[in-house]
C-alpha positions in Angstrom: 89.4 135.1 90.7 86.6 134.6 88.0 85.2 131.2 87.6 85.7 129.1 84.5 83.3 126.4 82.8 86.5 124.1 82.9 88.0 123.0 86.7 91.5 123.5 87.2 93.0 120.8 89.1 94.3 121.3 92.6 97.1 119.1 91.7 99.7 118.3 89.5 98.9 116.9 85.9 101.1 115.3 83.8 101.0 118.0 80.5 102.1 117.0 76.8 105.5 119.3 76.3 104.2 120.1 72.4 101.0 121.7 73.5 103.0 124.2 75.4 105.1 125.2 72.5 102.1 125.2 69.7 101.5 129.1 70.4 104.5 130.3 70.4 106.5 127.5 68.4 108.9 127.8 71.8 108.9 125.4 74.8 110.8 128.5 76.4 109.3 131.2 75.6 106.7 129.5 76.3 107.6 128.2 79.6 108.8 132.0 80.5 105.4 133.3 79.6 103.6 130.8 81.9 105.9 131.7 85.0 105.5 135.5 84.7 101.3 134.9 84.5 101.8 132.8 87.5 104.1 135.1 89.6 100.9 137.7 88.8 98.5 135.5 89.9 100.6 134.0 93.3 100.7 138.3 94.0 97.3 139.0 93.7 96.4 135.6 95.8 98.7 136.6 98.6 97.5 140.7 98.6 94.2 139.3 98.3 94.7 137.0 101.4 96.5 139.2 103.2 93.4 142.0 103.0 91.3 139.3 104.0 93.3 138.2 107.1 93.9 141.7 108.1 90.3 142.4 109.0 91.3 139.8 112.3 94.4 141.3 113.2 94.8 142.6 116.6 96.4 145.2 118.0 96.9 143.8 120.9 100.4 141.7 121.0 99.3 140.0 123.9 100.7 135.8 123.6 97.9 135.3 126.5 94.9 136.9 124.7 95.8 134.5 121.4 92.5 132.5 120.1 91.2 130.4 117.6 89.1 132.3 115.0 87.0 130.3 112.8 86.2 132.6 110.3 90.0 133.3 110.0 91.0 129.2 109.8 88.1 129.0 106.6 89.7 131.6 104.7 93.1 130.2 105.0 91.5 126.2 104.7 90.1 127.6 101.1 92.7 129.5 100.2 95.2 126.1 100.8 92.7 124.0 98.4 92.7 126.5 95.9 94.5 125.5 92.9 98.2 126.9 92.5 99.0 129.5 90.4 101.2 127.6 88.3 98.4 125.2 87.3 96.2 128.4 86.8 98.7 130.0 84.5 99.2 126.6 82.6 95.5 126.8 82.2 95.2 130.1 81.2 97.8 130.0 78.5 96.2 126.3 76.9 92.6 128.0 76.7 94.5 131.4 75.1 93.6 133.8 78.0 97.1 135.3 78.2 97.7 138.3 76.2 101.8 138.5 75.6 104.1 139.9 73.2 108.0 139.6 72.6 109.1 142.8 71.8 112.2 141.6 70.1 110.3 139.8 67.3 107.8 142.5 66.7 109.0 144.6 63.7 110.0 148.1 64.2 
């Protein structure tokens, strides 16, 4: 994730509905737009995560042998206070760093 000058909150923020639709003149489309950029972003969190936690995984199946790893509880405790990928996406779209195009208003 690259950092931005402006902070994206970590939690909900009530939005006014007509900036949303300003770029595309759609709420919908608009709203569409915003999900798929966040269904990209909650993917790339989760394999990136996922990497991350693999590096502690055990082969060993053993429910006796079962620890507390510190390193492993950080990476999930900053991963949890990150901000969701829904209010990334939102961000994202407001500040115009989504490329998108409708195909079915572009002229053949």
């Amino acid at each position: 994730m690259s950092t931005t000058k402006n902070v994206i909150p970590t939690s909900t923020v009530t939005r006014d509905v007509r900036q949303l639709d300003q770029e595309t003149g759609n709420i919908y489309e608009s709203l569409v737009i915003i999900a798929k950029r966040a269904n990209q972003i909650a993917a790339n969190m989760k394999e990136e995560l996922h990497s991350k936690l693999s590096e502690f995984a055990s082969s060993n199946d053993n429910l006796e042998e079962i620890f507390e790893n510190r390193e492993q509880i950080e990476i999930s405790k900053h991963y949890e206070r990150m901000p969701k990928p829904t209010l990334i996406a939102i961000d994202e779209f407001l500040n115009h760093k989504v490329y998108y195009r409708n195909p079915s208003k572009q002229e053949g």
